[in-house]
Steps between C-alpha positions, in 0.01 A plus 500: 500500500708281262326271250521178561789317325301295139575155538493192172618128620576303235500153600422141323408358857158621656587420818797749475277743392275521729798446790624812340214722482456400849810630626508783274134622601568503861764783417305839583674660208457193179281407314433247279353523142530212344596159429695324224586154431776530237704734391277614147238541758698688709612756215176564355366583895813727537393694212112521569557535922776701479657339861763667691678200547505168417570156656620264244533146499731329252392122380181567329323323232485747129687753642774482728556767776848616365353580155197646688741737681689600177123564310394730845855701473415581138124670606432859525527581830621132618410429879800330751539156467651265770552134409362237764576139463654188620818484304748652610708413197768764381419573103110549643646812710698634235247439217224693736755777553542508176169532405433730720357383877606728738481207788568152544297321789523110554180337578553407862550884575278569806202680456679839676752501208224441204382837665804664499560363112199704427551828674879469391425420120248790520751756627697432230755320736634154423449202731692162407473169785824533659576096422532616148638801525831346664423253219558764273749743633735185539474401171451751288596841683857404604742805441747253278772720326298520152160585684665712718696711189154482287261648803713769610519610097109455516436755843780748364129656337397595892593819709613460815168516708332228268771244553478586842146379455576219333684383802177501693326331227749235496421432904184454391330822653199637439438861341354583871815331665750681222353801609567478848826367457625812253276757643268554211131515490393154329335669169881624440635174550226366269585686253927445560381096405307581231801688322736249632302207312458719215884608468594153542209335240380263763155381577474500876691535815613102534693567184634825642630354828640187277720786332581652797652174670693420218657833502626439863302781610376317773831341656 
């Protein structure tokens, strides 16, 4: 039987707190281990805890969530961390990118996708609120003569089979759903991501599938 998935909120708002744990504990397979109410907080319990993932707000008082998430990347063995707010605003996805979140999940998500965040972020898989991931792909992802030139340079590094991974990633599909799709068990197509981030220097799969649209491998 799997363990169940180590949980941290990190939230200035009790309320939210407890909403989340709420949701989250219901889930047969998370569990939650603790609490924070800034982002220092939130670091220090991320070291001692050692969570497999983490939900992260972003206004905080001390410590901010984005430099929380930056702090986390730079630990040990650093758990998954998936942003949760209200703001929607552009530079706060690309900053948490950035930093290192491997999901982006607006605040009126239903309680079915905070879930999903979890399990998701856990797997290793990316999970961004579809609002701002058109948001995103529009602004910053379009395959614009310069992008396009400068990606395709970038993915010349990958064989064959990992850009035609890369293509899946960039549909936003799971490691289970990439390995149905090329016929693959899912550890392999684990491990084809894990080069193909590594290859390309990025820090998760959002940035991967940016690169991939803006190399018109998607059109």
């Amino acid at each position: 039987m799997t363990a169940p998935t180590r949980t941290l909120i990190v939230d200035d708002e009790w309320m939210v707190r407890a909403t989340l744990r709420t949701i989250l504990e219901a889930a047969p397979d998370i569990t939650v281990v603790g609490e924070a109410s800034d982002g220092a907080e939130a670091v220090e319990l991320a070291r001692t805890l050692g969570p497999d993932v983490v939900l992260m707000d972003i206004r905080m008082p001390r410590t901010d969530g984005l430099t929380a998430t930056e702090r986390i990347a730079r630990l040990d063995r650093p758990p998954y961390v998936v942003v949760l707010t209200t703001f929607d605003l552009d530079e706060y996805v690309h900053t948490a990118l950035r930093n290192g979140a491997v999901g982006f999940l607006l605040k009126d998500a239903s309680a079915t996708d905070m879930v999903a965040a979890v399990r998701s972020a856990a797997r290793g898989d990316a999970m961004i609120s579809p609002r701002v991931t058109r948001r995103l792909l529009q602004k910053f992802a379009g395959p614009t003569p310069d992008r396009r030139r400068d990606a395709e340079q970038r993915l010349s590094v990958l064989t064959d089979k990992e850009r035609e991974v890369l293509v899946t990633v960039g549909r936003g599909m799971s490691n289970a759903e990439i390995a149905t799709t090329l016929y693959m068990s899912e550890a392999t197509a684990k491990t084809h991501v894990s080069r193909i981030l590594a290859k390309l220097g990025l820090a998760n799969r959002v940035q991967a599938a940016i690169l991939a649209h803006q190399a018109g491998m998607l059109d």
